[in-house]
N, C-alpha and C positions, 0 to 999 in steps of 0.2 A: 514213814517219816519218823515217827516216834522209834521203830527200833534201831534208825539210826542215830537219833539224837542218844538213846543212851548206849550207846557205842561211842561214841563221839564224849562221850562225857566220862568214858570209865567204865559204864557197868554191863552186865551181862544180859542181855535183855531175854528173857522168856515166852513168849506170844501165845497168850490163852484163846486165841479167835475172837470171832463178832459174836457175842450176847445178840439174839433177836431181841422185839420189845417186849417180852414178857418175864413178870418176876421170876418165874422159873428159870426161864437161861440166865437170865443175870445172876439169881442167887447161885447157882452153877459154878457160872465162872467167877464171881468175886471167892465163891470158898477156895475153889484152886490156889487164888491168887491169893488169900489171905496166907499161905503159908511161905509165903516172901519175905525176905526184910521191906520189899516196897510194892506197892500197888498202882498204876498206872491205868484208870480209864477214862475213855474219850466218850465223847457226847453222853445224854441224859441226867443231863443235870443243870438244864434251867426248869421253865416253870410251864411247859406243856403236859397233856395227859399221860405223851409215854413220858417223861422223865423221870423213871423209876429208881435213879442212881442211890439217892439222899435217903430212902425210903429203905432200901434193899440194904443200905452198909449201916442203918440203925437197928436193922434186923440181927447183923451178925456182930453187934457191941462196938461199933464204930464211934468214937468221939468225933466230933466233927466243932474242928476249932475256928473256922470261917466257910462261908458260901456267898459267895458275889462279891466282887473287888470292885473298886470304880476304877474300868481302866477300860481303856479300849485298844485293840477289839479282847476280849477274855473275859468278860465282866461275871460268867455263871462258876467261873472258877470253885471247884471244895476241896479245903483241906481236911483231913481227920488222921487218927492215930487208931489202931486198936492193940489193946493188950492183951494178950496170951496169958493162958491162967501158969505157965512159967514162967509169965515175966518178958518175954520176947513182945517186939513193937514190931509192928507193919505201919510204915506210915502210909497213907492215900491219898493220891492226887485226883481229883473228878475234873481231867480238862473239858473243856466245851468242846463239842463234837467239831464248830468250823475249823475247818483245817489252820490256818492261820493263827487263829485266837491258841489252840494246839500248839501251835509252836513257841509263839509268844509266851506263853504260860512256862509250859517246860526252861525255857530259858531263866524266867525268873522267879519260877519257886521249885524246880523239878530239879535242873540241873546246880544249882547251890546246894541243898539236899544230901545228893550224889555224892558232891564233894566233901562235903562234912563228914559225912561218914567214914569219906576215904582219908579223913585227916591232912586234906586239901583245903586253901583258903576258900570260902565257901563263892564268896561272887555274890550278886551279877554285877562283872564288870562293867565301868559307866566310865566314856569318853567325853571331853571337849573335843566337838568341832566347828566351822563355822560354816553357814551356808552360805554355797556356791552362787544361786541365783535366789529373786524373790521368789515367795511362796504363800500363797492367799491357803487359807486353813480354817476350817469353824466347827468347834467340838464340845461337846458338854459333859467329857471325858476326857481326863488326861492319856494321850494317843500315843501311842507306838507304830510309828510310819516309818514302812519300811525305806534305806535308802542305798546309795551305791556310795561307801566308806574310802578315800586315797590318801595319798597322801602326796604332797607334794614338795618345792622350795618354800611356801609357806607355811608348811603344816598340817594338820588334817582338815578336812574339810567334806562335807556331802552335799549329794543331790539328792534330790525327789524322787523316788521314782513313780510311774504311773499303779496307782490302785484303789482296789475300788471294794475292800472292806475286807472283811474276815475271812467271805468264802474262798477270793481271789489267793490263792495259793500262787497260781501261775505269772503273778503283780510282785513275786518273791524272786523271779528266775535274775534280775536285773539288779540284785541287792546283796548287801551282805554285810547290815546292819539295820537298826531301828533307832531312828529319833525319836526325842520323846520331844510331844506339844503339849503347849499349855491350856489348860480349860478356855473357853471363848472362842471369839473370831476375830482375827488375828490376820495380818498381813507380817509374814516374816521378812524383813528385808534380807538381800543379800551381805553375807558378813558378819553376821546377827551369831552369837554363840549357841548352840547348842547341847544338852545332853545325848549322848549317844551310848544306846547297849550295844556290846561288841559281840556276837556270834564267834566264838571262836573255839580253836582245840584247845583240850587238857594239857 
């Protein structure tokens, strides 16, 4: 999924394999991967025993400018930078292992990134649309739910689709964008405007 998002985004993707959970493979493959301009890895990096991600990229001089976002699903998110004693950055992205929160992430700090660097407006693109039907919703997170984006003689507008959190990747097949919800619990009415991230090509 991730090496096609950054194909889809512009960039060349390289795939250094699965780190097992131990410091060793990880330090492994993060030094490969520090000779990137960019650093892309998934899971270990919330707050379990194997989460060795935050641990491992302090090891090899990793500045680490945030870890955890209030957002959902993506919340273990980490950013960092390391600098090269030439002066060369690698920046680092630690998404969260659920697939979803993965995607979600990429979207809105991976793939803006991308583009800056390629001297492309960086993004993430954000729509008005209105919704189709009601929608009962309760979050203590501002949410990223995914929806199915059209357009029609009114304009744009989304539906719901059915899912059922971060790990549900397959709650994605039916979409091809994300609303954004507001913290609470909340009855959206039909017609109600919303924020929407756009999924889309370069």
């Amino acid at each position: 999924m991730l090496f096609a998002q950054v194909l889809r985004a512009g960039g060349v993707p390289k795939p250094l394999g699965i780190a097992r959970d131990t410091a060793a493979s990880l330090r492994e493959h993060i030094d490969r991967g520090l000779a990137e301009p960019m650093l892309i890895l998934s899971g270990g990096v919330s707050a379990g025993k194997l989460d060795l991600v935050p641990a491992a990229l302090a090891e090899f001089g990793v500045k680490t400018f945030f870890h955890k976002v209030a957002m959902k699903p993506g919340k273990p998110m980490l950013f960092g930078v390391k600098v090269h004693d030439d002066g060369r950055r690698t920046y680092v992205f630690g998404l969260p292992g659920n697939p979803v929160s993965s995607l979600v992430c990429f979207e809105l700090f991976v793939r803006p990134t991308l583009r800056k660097l390629m001297a492309l407006p960086p993004g993430p693109r954000f729509i008005e649309a209105t919704l189709a039907e009601d929608y009962a919703y309760r979050t203590d997170r501002p949410t990223y739910h995914p929806v199915q984006l059209s357009l029609g003689p009114d304009g744009r507008s989304v539906r719901m689709v059915p899912w059922f959190g971060s790990p549900d990747l397959r709650g994605l097949l039916s979409s091809n964008a994300f609303a954004l919800l507001p913290v609470g619990d909340h009855r959206h009415r039909a017609g109600t405007t919303l924020p929407v991230l756009v999924v889309e090509e370069l």
